[in-house]
Every structure is written in structure tokens, then in C-alpha cells.
Short mmCIF file of the C-alpha atoms (twelve columns), coordinates in Angstrom:
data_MODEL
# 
_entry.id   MODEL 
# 
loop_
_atom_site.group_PDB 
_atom_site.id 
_atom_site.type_symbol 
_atom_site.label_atom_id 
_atom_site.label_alt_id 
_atom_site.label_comp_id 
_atom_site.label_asym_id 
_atom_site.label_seq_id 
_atom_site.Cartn_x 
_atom_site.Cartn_y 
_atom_site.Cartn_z 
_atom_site.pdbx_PDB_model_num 
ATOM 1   C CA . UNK A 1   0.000   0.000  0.000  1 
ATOM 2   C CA . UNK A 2   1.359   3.264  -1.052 1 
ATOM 3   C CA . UNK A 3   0.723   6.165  1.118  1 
ATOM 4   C CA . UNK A 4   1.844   9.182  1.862  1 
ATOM 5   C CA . UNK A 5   3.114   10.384 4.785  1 
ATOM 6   C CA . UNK A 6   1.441   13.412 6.207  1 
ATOM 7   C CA . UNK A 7   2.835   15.464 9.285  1 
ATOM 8   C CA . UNK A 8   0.127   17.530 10.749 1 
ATOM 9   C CA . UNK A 9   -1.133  20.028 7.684  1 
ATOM 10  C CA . UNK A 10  -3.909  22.637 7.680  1 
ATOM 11  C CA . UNK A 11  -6.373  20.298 5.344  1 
ATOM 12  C CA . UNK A 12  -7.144  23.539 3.534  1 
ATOM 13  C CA . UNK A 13  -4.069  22.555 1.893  1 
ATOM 14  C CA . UNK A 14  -5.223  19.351 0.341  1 
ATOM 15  C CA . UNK A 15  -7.167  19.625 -3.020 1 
ATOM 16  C CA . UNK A 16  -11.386 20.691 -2.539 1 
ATOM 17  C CA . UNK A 17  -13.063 18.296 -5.009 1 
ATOM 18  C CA . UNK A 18  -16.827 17.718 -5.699 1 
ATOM 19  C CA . UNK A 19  -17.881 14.138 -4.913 1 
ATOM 20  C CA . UNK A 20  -19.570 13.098 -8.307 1 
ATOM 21  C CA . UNK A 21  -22.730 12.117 -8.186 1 
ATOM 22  C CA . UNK A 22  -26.491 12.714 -7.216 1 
ATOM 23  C CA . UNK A 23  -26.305 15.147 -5.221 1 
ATOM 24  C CA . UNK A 24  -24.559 18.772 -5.335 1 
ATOM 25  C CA . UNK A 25  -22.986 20.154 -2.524 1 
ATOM 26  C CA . UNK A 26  -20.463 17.720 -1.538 1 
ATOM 27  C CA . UNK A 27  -17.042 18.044 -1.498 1 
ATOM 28  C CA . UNK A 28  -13.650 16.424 -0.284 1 
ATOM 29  C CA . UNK A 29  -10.388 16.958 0.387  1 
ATOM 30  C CA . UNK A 30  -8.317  13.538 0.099  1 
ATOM 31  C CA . UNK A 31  -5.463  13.201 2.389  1 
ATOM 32  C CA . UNK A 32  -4.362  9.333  1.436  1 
ATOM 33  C CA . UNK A 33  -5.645  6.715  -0.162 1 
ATOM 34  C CA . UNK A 34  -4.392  2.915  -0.834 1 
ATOM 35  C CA . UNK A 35  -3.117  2.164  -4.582 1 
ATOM 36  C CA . UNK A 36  -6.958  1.285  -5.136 1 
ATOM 37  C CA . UNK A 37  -8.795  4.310  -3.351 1 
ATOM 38  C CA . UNK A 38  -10.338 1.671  -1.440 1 
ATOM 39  C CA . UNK A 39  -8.756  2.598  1.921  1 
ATOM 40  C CA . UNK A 40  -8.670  6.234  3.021  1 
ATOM 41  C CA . UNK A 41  -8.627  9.424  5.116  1 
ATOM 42  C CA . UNK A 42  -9.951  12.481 4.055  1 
ATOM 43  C CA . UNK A 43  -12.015 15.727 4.924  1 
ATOM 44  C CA . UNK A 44  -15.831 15.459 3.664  1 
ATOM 45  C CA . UNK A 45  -17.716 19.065 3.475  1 
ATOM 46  C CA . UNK A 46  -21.454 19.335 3.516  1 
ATOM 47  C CA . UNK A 47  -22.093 23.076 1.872  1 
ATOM 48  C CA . UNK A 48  -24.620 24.728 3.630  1 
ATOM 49  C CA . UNK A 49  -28.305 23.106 2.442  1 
ATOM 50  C CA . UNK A 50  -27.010 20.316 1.023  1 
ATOM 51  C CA . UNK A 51  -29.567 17.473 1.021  1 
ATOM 52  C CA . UNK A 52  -28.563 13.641 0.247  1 
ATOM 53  C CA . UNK A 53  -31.811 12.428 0.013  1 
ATOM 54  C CA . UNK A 54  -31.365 11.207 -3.577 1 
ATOM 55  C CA . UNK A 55  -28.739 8.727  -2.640 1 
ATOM 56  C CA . UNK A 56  -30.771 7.271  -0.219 1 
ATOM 57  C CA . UNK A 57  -29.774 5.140  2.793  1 
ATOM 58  C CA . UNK A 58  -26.356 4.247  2.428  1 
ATOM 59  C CA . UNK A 59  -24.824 0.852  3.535  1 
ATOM 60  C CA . UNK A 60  -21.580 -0.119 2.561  1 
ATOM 61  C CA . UNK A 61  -18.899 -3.345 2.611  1 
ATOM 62  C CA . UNK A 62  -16.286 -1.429 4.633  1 
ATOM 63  C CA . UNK A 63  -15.813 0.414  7.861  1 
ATOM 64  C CA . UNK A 64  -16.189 3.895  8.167  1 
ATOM 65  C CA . UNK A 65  -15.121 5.993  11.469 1 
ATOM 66  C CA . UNK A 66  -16.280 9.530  11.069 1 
ATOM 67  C CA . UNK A 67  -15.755 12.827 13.349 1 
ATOM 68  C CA . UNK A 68  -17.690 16.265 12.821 1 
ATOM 69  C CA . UNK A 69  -15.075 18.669 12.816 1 
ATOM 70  C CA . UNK A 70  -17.273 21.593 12.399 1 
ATOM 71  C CA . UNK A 71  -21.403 22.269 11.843 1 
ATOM 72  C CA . UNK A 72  -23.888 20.035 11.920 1 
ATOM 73  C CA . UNK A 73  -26.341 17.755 9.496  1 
ATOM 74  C CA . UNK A 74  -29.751 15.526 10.313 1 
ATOM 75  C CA . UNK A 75  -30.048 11.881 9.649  1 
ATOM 76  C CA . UNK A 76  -33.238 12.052 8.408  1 
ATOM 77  C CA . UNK A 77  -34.124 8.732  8.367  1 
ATOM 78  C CA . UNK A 78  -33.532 8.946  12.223 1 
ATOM 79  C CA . UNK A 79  -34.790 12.350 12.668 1 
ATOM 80  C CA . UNK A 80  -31.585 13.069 14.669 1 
ATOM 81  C CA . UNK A 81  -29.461 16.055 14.369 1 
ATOM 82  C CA . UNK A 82  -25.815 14.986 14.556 1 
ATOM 83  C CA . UNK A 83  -23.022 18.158 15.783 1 
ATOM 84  C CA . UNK A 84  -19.501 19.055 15.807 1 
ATOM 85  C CA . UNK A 85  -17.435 17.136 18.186 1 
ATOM 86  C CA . UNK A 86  -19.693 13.826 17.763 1 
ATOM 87  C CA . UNK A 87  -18.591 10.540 16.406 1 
ATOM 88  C CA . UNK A 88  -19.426 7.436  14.554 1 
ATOM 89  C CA . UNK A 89  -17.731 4.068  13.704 1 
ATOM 90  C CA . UNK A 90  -20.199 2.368  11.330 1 
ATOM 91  C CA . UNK A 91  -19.332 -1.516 10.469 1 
ATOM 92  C CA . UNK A 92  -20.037 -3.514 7.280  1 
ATOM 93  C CA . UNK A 93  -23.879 -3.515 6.435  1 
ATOM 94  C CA . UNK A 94  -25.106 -0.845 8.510  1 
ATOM 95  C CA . UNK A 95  -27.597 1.666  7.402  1 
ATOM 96  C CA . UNK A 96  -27.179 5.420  7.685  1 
ATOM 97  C CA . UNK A 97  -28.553 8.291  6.299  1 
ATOM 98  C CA . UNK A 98  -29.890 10.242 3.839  1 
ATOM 99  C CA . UNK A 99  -28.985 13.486 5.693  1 
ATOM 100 C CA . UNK A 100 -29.682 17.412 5.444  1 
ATOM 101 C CA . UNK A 101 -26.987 20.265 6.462  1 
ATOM 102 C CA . UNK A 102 -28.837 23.271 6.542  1 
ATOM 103 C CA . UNK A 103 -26.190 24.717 7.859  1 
ATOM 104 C CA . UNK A 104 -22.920 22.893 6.472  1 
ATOM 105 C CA . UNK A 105 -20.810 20.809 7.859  1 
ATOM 106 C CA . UNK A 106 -17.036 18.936 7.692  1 
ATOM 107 C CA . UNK A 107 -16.572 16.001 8.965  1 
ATOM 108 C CA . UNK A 108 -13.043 12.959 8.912  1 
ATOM 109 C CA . UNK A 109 -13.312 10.166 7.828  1 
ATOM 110 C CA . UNK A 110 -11.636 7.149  7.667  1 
ATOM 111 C CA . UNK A 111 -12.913 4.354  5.385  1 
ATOM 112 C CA . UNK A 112 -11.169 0.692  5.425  1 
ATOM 113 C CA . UNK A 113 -11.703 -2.744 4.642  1 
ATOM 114 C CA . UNK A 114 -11.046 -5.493 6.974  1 
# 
């Protein structure tokens, strides 16, 4: 696995990208990734209003750990708004989302496959 090696960084400094897709208003900043961008850290960024309801629930074969850096979004599904300084570590399978940011919102995340 080919990584780089990262000393602590302002993340502003990594590359903003749009996430391609459904749903506009979602960006990232990619801080490493495996040699098969299956593994990885990086910054996610809600703008303010964005609303994932067209990509539906989400479940996925890999772990995710995510912390809100900063703002807030809703799991609307669970009718539950989720702030900065909260936490998740979501295994293999289970369900989460869609979500609203009315507000915005940045969150890490790791994603890997065990």
C-alpha cells in the first residue's frame, strides 16, 4: 500500500473536489488513499443546504469511522441532528442516512476494509 506520509497540515491545503454524483454540494479533500482508493482518510464538506436524500440510505462493505469537525447535518431517516465534536464508527452492512446540512458541515473520515 502506497501512502503518503502526512505530518500535521492545515487540510485547507489538500485539493477541494466535488464528490460526483447525485447530489450537489459535496465536497472532499483527500489526504491518502491505498493504490486502489479503497482505503482512506480524508475531509468530507457538507455546503450549507445540502440534502442527500437522492442517494438514499447508504450501507456499505467497509468500515467507516467519522468525526464532525465543524457544523452540523440531520439523519433524516432517524430524525436526529448529529453536531460538531460527535462521532461514529459504522461496520459492514449498517444503514445510515440520507442526511440534510442546513447549515454545512465537515466532517473525517476514515474508510477501510477489513
Amino acid at each position: 500500500m502506497s501512502r503518503p506520509s502526512v505530518e500535521f497540515t492545515d487540510y485547507h491545503q489538500f485539493k477541494r473536489e466535488k464528490i460526483d454524483g447525485k447530489v450537489d454540494g459535496l465536497y472532499q479533500r483527500m489526504i491518502s488513499q491505498d493504490d486502489q482508493g479503497r482505503d482512506l482518510v480524508r475531509i468530507m464538506e457538507f455546503e450549507p443546504g445540502t440534502d442527500t436524500t437522492p442517494n438514499g440510505v447508504q450501507s456499505h462493505d467497509y468500515w467507516e469511522e467519522v468525526f464532525i469537525i465543524d457544523g452540523s447535518f440531520i439523519d433524516l431517516t432517524l430524525n436526529k441532528e448529529f453536531t460538531a465534536g460527535m462521532v461514529a464508527s459504522r461496520p459492514p452492512g449498517m444503514k445510515h442516512g440520507p442526511w440534510k446540512s442546513p447549515n454545512g458541515c465537515t466532517m473525517y473520515e476514515v474508510r477501510y476494509y477489513k
